[in-house]
C-alpha positions in Angstrom: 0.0 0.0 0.0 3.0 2.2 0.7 4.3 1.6 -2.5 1.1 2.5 -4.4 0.6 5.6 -2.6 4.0 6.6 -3.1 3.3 6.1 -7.1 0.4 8.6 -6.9 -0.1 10.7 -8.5 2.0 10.7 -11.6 2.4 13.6 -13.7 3.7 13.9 -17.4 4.1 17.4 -16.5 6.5 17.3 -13.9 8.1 14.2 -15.4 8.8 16.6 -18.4 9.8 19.6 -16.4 12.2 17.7 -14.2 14.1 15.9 -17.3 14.4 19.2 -18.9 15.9 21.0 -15.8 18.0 17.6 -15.3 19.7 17.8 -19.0 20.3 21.5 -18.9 22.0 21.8 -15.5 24.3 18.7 -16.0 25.4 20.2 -19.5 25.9 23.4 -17.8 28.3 22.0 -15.0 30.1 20.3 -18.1 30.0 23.0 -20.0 31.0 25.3 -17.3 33.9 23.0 -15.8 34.5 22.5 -19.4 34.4 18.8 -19.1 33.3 18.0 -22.3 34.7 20.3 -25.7 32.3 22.7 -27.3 32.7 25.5 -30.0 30.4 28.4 -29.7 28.8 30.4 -32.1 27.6 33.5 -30.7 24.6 31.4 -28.3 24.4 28.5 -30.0 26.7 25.9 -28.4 27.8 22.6 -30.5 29.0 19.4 -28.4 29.5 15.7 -29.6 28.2 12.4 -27.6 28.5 8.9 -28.8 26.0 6.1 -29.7 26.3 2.4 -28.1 27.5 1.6 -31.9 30.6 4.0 -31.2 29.3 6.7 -33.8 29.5 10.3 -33.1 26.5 12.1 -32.6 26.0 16.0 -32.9 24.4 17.8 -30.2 23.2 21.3 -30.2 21.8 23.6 -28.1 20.9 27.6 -26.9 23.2 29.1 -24.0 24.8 32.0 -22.8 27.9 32.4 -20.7 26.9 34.7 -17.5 28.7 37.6 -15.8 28.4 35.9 -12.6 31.4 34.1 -13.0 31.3 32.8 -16.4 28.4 30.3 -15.3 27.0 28.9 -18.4 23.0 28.7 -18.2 21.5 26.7 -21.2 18.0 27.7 -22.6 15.2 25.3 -21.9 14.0 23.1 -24.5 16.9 24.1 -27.2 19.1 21.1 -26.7 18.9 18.9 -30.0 20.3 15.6 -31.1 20.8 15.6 -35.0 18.0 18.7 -34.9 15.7 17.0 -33.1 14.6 18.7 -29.7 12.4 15.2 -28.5 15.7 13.9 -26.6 14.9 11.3 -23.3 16.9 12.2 -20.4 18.1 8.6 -21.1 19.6 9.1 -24.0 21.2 12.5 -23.2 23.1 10.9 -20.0 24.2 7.4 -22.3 25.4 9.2 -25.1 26.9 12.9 -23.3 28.3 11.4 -20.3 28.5 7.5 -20.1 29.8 6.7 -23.2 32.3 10.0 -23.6 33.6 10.3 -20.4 36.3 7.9 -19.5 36.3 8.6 -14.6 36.6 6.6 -12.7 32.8 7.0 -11.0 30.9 7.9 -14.2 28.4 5.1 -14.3 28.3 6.0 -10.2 27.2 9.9 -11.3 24.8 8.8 -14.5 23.2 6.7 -11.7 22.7 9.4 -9.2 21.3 11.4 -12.0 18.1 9.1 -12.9 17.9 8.6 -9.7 17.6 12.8 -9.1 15.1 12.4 -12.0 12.5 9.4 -10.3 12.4 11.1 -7.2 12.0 14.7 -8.3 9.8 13.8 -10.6 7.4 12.4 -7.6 8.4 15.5 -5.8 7.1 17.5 -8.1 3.8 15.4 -9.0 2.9 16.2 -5.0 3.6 20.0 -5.2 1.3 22.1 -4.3 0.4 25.0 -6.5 1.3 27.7 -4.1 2.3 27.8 -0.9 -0.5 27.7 1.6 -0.5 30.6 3.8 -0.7 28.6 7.3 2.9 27.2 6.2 4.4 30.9 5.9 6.4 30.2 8.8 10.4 28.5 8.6 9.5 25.2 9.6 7.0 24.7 6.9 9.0 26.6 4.5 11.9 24.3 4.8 9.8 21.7 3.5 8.1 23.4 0.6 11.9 24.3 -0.6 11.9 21.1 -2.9 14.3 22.4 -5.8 17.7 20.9 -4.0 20.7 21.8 -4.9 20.6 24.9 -8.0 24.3 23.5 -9.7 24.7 20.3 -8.5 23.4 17.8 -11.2 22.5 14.8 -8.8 20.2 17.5 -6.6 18.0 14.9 -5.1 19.3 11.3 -5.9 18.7 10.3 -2.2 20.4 6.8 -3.2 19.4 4.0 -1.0 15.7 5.8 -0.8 12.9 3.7 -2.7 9.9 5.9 -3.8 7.8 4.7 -0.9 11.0 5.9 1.1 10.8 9.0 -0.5 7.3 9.4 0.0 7.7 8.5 3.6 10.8 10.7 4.4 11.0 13.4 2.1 10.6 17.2 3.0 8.6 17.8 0.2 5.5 15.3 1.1 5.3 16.8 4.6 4.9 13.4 6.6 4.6 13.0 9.9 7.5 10.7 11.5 8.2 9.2 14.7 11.6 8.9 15.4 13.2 5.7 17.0 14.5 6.0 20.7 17.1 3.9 22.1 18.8 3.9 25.1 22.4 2.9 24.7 25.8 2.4 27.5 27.2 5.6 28.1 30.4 3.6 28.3 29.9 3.3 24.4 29.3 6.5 23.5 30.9 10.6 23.5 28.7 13.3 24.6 29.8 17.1 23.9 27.8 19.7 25.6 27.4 23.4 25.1 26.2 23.7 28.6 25.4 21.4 31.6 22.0 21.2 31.7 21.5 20.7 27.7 21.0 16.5 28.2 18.1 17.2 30.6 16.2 19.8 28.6 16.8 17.9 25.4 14.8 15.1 27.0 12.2 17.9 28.4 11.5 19.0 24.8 11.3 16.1 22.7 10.1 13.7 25.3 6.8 14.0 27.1 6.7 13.2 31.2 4.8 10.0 30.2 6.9 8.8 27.3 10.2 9.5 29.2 8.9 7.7 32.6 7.6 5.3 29.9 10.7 4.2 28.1 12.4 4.7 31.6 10.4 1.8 32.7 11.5 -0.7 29.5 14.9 0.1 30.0 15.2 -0.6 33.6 13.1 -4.2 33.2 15.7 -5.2 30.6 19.1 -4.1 32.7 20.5 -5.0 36.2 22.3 -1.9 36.7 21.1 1.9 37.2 19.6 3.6 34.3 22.3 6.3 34.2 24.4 4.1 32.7 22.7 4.6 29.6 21.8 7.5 27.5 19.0 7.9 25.3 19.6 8.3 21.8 16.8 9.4 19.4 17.2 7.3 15.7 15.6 8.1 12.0 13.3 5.1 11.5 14.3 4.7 8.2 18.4 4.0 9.7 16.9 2.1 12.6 15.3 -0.4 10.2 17.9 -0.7 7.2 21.1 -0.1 9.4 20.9 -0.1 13.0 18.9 -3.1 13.2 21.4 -5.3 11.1 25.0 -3.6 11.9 24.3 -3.2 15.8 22.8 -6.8 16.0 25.3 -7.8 18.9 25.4 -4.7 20.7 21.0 -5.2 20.9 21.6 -8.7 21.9 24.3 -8.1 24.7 22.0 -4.9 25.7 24.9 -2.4 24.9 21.8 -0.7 23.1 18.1 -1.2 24.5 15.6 -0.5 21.8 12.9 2.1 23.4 10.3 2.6 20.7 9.2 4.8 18.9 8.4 8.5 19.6 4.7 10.1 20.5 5.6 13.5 19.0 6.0 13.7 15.4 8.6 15.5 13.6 8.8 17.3 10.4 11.3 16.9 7.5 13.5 20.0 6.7 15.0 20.2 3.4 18.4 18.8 4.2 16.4 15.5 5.0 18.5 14.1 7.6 17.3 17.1 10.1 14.1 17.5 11.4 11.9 19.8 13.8 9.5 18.6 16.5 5.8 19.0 15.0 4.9 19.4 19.1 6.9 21.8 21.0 7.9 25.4 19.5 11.2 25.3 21.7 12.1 22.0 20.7 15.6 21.7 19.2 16.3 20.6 15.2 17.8 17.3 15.2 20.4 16.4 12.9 20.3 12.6 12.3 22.4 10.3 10.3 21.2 8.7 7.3 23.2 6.1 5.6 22.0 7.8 2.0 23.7 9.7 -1.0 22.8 12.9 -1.4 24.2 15.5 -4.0 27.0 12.7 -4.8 27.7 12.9 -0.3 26.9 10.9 2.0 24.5 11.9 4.8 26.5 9.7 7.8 27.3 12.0 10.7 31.2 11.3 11.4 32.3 11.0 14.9 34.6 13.9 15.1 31.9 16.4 13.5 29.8 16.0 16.7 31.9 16.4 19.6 33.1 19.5 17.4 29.4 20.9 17.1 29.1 22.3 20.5 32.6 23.7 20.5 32.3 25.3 17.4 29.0 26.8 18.6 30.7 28.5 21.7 33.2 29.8 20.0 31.6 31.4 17.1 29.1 32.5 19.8 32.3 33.9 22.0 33.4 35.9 18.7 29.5 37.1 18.0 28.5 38.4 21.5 32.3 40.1 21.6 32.3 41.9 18.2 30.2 45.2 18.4 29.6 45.3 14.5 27.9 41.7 14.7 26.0 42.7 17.3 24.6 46.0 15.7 24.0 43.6 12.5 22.2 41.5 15.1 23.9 38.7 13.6 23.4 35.3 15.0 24.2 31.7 14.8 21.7 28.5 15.3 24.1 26.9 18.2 24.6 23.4 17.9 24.3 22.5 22.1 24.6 18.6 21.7 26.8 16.5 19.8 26.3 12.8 20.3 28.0 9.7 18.8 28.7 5.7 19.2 32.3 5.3 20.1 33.1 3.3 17.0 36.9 2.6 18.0 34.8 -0.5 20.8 34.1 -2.5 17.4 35.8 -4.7 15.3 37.9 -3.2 12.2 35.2 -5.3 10.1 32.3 -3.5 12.1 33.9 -0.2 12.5 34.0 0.0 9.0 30.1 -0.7 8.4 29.4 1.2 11.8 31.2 4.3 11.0 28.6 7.7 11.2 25.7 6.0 11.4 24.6 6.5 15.0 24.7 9.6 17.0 22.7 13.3 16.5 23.3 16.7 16.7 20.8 19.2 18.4 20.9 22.6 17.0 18.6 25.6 18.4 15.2 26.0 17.9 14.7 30.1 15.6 12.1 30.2 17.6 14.2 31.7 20.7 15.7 34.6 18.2 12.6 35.6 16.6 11.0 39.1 17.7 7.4 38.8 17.4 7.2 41.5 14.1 9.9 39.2 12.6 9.5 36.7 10.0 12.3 33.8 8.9 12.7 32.2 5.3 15.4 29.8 4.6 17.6 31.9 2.1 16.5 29.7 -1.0 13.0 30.7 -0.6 13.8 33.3 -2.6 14.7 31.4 -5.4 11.7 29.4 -5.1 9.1 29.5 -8.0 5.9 27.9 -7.0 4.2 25.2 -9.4 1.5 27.8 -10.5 5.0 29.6 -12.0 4.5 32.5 -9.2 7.9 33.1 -7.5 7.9 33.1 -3.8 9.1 36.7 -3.4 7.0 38.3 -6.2 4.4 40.3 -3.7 7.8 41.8 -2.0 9.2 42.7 -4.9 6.1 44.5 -5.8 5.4 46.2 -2.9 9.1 47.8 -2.3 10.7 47.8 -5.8 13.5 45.9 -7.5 16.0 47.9 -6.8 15.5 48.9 -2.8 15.0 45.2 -1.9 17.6 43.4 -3.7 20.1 46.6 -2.2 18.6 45.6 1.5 18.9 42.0 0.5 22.2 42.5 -0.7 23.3 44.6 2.7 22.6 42.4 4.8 24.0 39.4 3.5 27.5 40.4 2.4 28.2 42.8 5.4 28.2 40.3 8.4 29.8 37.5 6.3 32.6 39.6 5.1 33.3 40.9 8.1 33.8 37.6 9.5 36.0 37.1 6.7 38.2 40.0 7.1 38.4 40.9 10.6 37.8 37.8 12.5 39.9 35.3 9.5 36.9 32.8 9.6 34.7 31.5 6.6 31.3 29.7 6.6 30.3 27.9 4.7 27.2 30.5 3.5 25.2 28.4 0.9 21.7 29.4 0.7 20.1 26.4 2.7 22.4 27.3 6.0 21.3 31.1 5.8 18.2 32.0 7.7 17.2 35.4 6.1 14.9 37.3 9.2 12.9 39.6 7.3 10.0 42.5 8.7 7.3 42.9 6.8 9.1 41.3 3.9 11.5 43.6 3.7 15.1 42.2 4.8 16.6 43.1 8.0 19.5 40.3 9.3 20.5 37.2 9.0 20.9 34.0 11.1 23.9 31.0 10.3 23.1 27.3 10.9 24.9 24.2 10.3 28.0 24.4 12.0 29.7 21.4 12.9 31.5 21.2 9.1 30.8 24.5 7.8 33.6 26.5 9.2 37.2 27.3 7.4 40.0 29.1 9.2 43.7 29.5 9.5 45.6 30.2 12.9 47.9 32.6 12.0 45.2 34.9 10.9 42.2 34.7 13.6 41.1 37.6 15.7 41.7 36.0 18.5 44.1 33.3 18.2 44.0 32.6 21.9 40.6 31.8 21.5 40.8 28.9 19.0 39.0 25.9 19.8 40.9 22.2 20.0 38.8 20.2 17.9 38.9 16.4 17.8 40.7 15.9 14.7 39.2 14.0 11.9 40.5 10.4 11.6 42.8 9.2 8.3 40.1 7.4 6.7 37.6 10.5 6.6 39.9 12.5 5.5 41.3 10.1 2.4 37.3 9.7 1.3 36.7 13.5 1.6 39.5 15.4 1.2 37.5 18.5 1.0 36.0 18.2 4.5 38.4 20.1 6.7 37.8 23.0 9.0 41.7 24.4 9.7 44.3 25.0 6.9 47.2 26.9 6.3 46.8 28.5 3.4 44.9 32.1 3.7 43.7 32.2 0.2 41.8 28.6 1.1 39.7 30.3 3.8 38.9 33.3 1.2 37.9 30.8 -1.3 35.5 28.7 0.9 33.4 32.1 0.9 34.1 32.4 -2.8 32.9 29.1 -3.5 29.8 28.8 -0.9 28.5 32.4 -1.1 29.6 34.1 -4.2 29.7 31.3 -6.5 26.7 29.5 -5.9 24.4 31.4 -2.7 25.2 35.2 -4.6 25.0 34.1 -8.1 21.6 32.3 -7.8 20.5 35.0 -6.1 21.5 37.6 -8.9 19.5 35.2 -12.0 16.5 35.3 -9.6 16.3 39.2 -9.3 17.6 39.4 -13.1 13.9 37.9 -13.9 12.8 41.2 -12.0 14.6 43.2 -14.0 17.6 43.8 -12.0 20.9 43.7 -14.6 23.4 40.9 -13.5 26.3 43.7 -13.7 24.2 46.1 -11.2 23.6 43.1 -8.8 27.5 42.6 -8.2 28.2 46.4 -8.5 25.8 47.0 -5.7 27.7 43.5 -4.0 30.9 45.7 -4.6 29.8 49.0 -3.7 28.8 47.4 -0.3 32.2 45.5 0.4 33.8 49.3 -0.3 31.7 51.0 1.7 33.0 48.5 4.6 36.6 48.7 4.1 36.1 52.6 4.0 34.3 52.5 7.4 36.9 50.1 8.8 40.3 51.5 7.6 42.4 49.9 10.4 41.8 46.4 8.8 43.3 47.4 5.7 45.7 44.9 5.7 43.3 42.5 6.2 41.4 43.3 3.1 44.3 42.3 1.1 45.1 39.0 2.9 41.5 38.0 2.1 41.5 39.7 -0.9 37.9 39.6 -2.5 38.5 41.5 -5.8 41.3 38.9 -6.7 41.6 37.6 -9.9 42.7 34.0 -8.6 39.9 32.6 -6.9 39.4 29.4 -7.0 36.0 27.7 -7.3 35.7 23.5 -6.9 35.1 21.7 -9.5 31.6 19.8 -8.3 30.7 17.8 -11.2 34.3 17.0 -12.3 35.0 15.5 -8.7 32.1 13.4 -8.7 33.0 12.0 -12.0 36.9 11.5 -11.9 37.0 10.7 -7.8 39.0 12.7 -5.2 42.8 11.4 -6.3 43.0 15.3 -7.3 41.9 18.4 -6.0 39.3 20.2 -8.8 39.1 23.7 -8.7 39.5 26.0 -11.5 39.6 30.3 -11.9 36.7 31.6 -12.8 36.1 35.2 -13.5 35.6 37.3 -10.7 32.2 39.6 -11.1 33.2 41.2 -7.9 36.6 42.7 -10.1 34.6 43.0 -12.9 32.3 45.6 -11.1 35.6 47.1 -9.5 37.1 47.6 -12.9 33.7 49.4 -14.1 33.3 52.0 -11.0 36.7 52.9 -11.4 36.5 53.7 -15.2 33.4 55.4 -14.0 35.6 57.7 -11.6 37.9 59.1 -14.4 
């Protein structure tokens, strides 16, 4: 019956809208990393794929290489195989990618593609043709943002997900879902804290007197020693049943782990997936679970190290926040992440460890709720390049109401200034994509911003913080995360790498996005970024004595580096991927200048 449901409805429409936003981002992130040869003429764009019988086969198509960058954006419905436009999202991926590309994880990335296609398409079936207006609030937003990832190709491949999964666990179908509680030997597991007290009100928020005295009960007629021995863990039902059941089979049977049941409150799917909000209690914190899925080409495991960092990351970006006057006159704030929880996989064999790894543990972050005035309103950031199914944008009755031009400046104000001057003065990067950026907004009109997701989203480098005597000791990550992801690391050496995590995450993908969304307004690509330019000057002239500072992290640098997304899933992490790219943030420099003489 699951299945059925999941299967219904079915629409052509989105089927078709989905495969033709599925062909034209993945040529543009070949196009754009220049993974496959082209030759342009003027905007129409020429490329070659290759037939199972080894033949060549002409492919054409509409596109236009952006200001922002150089991103390429490829006109819906203009790509053509020998003239015809009627080309299958199939045949596109065999004959561009599959049979051309020679990497190492090709047939991996063509799979994660069909699989973005399926699931989006069902997505998209269940979409509602606006947004309702009891669901105007974050919580609900988060899971009305369905579009995923806005360069990634493999957006929402959720591998490991069947439909009925989907259907069951995805942000876009609003389910309700009772989590999985276990209680589990404290003896096997690391607890960070933010503060003292954070265990007991975690339990006082997502579990009800009853249910706590309840599970309370189970546990102590199953052990022979005092229930403080063990903690209790709260588990994503669809991990409990496909991994936690099978891997942690002797730690259930020798009662290292005591399964509780399941929840009474119900919790909500944000658009991250893995992290969800309690349906029941406003205070409640999110909860960031593992799940042992591929998502945009990563896997959604929560490593060990990442959660004993969370909390100290929280305190001290919250240490630099609450001692930094310009922050606090942005009213700039971060979603702290107070509890970081994890199985001590180091008790288990190297066989087990290895299955084990990241797949049991949480991290609680802060509820908005408890930085919300009551005339503010909060969107996730990538509500604003939401277009509902009836083809009405989400921010179309702001625009209206203040203008183009005086919104996008506010927007643009108070993004850029609190993030830069983290950059500059404090010589610490976030990693600002749109879906970690809560944009607080009164009366629709933008007024700050608040950071989340913070436990792997942070770049630095010693010799340049603020406060160097304030730098946290974080558990380092082990060898074997480190040779699967060699992108994940929080501390470097290098300066221009910290620079470029803000290129990369906020400029690149969070900025740029944001700049073709207002261009459909109206708004001119090259007045976006000279307004994002005329706002970084405006800073450095009102902060002179960190002049210095704005050449270490220079942002008007010609050698930025961006990484190479698409190319990295394709060819595997042996090499680093990252390319220049041109800089609209010079580009805009160059222009007010010439304008001065």
């Amino acid at each position: 019956m699951k299945l059925m449901t999941a299967f219904m409805p079915v629409s052509e429409a989105s089927y078709k809208t989905v495969q033709e936003r599925l062909k034209c981002q993945t040529l543009e992130a070949l196009l754009f990393e220049e993974i496959i040869p082209v030759t342009k003429n003027g905007k129409y764009y020429s490329f070659h794929g290759q037939n199972v019988q080894g033949e060549t086969v002409l492919y054409t198509c509409e596109a236009v290489e952006k200001w922002s960058f150089g991103r390429v954006k490829v006109k819906p419905y203009s790509i053509q195989r020998e003239g015809d436009t009627n080309v299958s999202i199939y045949t596109f991926l065999e004959e561009v990618v599959q049979q051309t590309l020679d990497g190492q994880h090709t047939r991996t990335f063509v799979q994660e593609l069909l699989e973005t296609f399926v699931k989006d398409s069902q997505a998209k079936s269940s979409q509602p043709p606006s947004i309702p207006a009891e669901d105007l609030h974050y919580e609900a937003l988060e899971s009305h943002m369905i579009d995923g990832h806005p360069y990634h190709p493999s957006y929402k491949s959720r591998v490991g997900f069947t439909l009925a999964d989907n259907h069951l666990y995805g942000p876009e179908f609003n389910q309700d879902i009772a989590l999985t509680w276990l209680a589990v030997r404290r003896h096997f597991v690391d607890i960070a804290v933010l503060e003292p007290t954070a265990i007991n009100e975690m339990y006082q928020h997502h579990l009800q007197p009853e249910e706590l005295a309840h599970f309370t009960q189970q546990l102590r007629a199953q052990i022979d020693e005092d229930e403080q021995a063990y903690v209790f863990l709260p588990v994503h039902p669809w991990q409990f049943e496909h991994i936690i059941a099978t891997v942690f089979y002797p730690q259930i049977a020798d009662k290292t782990i005591i399964i509780l049941g399941k929840s009474e409150s119900s919790y909500r799917a944000q658009q991250s997936i893995r992290s969800l909000s309690n349906r029941h209690s406003a205070q409640a914190s999110y909860l960031k679970l593992p799940l042992s899925i591929t998502n945009t080409s990563t896997s959604r495991i929560l490593a060990h190290h990442t959660t004993q960092n969370a909390p100290i990351i929280s305190a001290w970006l919250n240490r630099i926040i609450k001692s930094d006057e310009y922050l606090k006159n942005c009213q700039f704030e971060i979603l702290k992440e107070t509890i970081g929880v994890s199985f001590r996989y180091q008790k288990l064999s190297v066989m087990q460890y290895a299955v084990a790894y990241g797949t049991l543990g949480v991290i609680h972050r802060e509820n908005i709720a408890q930085y919300l005035q009551e005339d503010e309103q909060a969107w996730p950031l990538n509500a604003l390049m939401h277009k509902q199914k009836n083809g009405e944008a989400f921010i179309q009755q702001a625009i209206a109401f203040y203008g183009v031009e005086k919104w996008s400046r506010a927007l643009i104000e108070t993004l850029v200034t609190p993030i830069v001057h983290l950059l500059y003065v404090h010589g610490i990067a976030l990693e600002s994509h749109a879906q970690n950026i809560i944009l607080v907004l009164k009366n629709n009109f933008p007024h700050r911003i608040i950071i989340k997701d913070l436990h792997d989203g942070v770049r630095f480098c010693s010799s340049e913080l603020l406060h160097p005597e304030w730098e946290p000791k974080l558990n380092p990550e082990p060898a074997t995360h480190r040779q699967f992801n060699r992108y994940s690391f929080l501390k470097t050496a290098k300066v221009s790498e910290v620079r470029d995590y803000t290129f990369d995450a906020f400029f690149f993908i969070c900025m740029t996005e944001l700049c073709f969304t207002l261009e459909e307004f109206g708004l001119r690509e090259e007045d976006f970024w000279r307004t994002c330019t005329e706002v970084i000057l405006a800073y450095q002239q009102q902060h002179p004595q960190y002049k210095d500072r704005f050449q270490t992290f220079d942002l008007f640098a010609a050698d930025a580096l961006i990484e190479e997304m698409t190319k990295r899933r394709i060819y595997g992490d042996q090499t680093l991927y990252f390319r220049k790219a041109q800089n609209p943030l010079l580009q805009a420099l160059e222009f007010l200048k010439n304008e001065e003489k």
